[in-house]
C-alpha positions as CSV (number, residue, x, y, z in Angstrom):
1,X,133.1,34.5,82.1
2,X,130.3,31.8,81.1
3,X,132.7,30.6,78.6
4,X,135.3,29.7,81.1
5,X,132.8,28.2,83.1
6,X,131.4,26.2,79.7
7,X,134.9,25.3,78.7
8,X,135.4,23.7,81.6
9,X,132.5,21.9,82.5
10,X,132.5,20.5,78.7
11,X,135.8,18.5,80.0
12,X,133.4,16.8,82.7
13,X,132.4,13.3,81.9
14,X,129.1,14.4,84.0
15,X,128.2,17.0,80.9
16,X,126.3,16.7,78.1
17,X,125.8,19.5,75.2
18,X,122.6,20.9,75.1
19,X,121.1,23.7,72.2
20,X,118.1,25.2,74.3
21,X,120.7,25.2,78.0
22,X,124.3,25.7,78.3
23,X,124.7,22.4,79.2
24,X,122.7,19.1,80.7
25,X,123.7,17.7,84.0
26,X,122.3,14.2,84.4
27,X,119.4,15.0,81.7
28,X,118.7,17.8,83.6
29,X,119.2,21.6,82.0
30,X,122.2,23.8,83.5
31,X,122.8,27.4,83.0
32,X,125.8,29.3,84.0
33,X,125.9,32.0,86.3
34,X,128.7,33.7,86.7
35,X,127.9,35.9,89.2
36,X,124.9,36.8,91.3
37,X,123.7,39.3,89.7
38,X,122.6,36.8,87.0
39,X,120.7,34.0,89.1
40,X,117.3,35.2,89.2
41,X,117.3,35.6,85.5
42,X,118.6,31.8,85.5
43,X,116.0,30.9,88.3
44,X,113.2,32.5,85.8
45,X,114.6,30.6,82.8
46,X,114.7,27.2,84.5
47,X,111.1,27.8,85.3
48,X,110.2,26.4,81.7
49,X,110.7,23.0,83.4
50,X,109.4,23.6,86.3
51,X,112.1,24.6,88.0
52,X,114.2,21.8,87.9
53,X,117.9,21.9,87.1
54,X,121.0,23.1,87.8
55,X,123.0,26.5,88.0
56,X,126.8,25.9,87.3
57,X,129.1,27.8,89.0
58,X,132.8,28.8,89.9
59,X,133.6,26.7,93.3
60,X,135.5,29.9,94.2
61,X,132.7,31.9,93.9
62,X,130.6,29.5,95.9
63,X,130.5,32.0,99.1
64,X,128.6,34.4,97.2
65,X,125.5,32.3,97.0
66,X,123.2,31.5,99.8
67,X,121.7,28.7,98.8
68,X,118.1,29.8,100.7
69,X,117.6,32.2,97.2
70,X,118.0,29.1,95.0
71,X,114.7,27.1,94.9
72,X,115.3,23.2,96.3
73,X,113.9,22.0,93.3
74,X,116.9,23.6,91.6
75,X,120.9,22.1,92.6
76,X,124.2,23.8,92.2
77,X,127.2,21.9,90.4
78,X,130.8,23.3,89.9
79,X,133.1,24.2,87.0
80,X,133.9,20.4,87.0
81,X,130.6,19.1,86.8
82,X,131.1,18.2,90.7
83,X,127.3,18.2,92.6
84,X,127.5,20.8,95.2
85,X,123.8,20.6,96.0
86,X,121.4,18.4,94.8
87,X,118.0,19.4,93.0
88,X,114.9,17.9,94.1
89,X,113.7,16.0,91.0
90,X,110.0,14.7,91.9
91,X,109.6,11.2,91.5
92,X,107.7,9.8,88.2
């Protein structure tokens, strides 16, 4: 299932390949999750940077997710590449 998910966000303009994530969303690390049983392990990984990044997921799949388990320093972004929620980034 992450592959669909890669395949498509790889066609997205907004996407940029990455070797350490699946993929980088505005400079910012994304890993895939395609379902929920997978997101804290993507939560714990995105903790190497603090925390902040993206999770890509299936739009379809969007109901499954309450966004009050994923941290606000962390945003949710499509198959697409399409912001669904933003992550707080602090300010430099």
């Amino acid at each position: 299932m992450n592959e669909k998910i890669l395949n498509q966000l790889e066609k997205s303009s907004k996407i940029t390949p990455s070797s350490e994530w699946d993929a980088l969303y505005q400079e910012r690390p994304v890993l895939i999750v395609s379902d929920v049983t997978n997101l804290q392990a993507a939560l714990d990984k995105l903790e190497k940077v603090g925390g902040y990044g993206y999770i890509a997921i299936f739009r379809k799949n969007l109901f499954f997710f309450n966004n009050k388990l994923i941290s606000k320093r962390c945003g949710l972004i499509d198959e697409n590449g399409n912001l669904l929620k933003a992550a707080r980034v602090p300010k430099n």
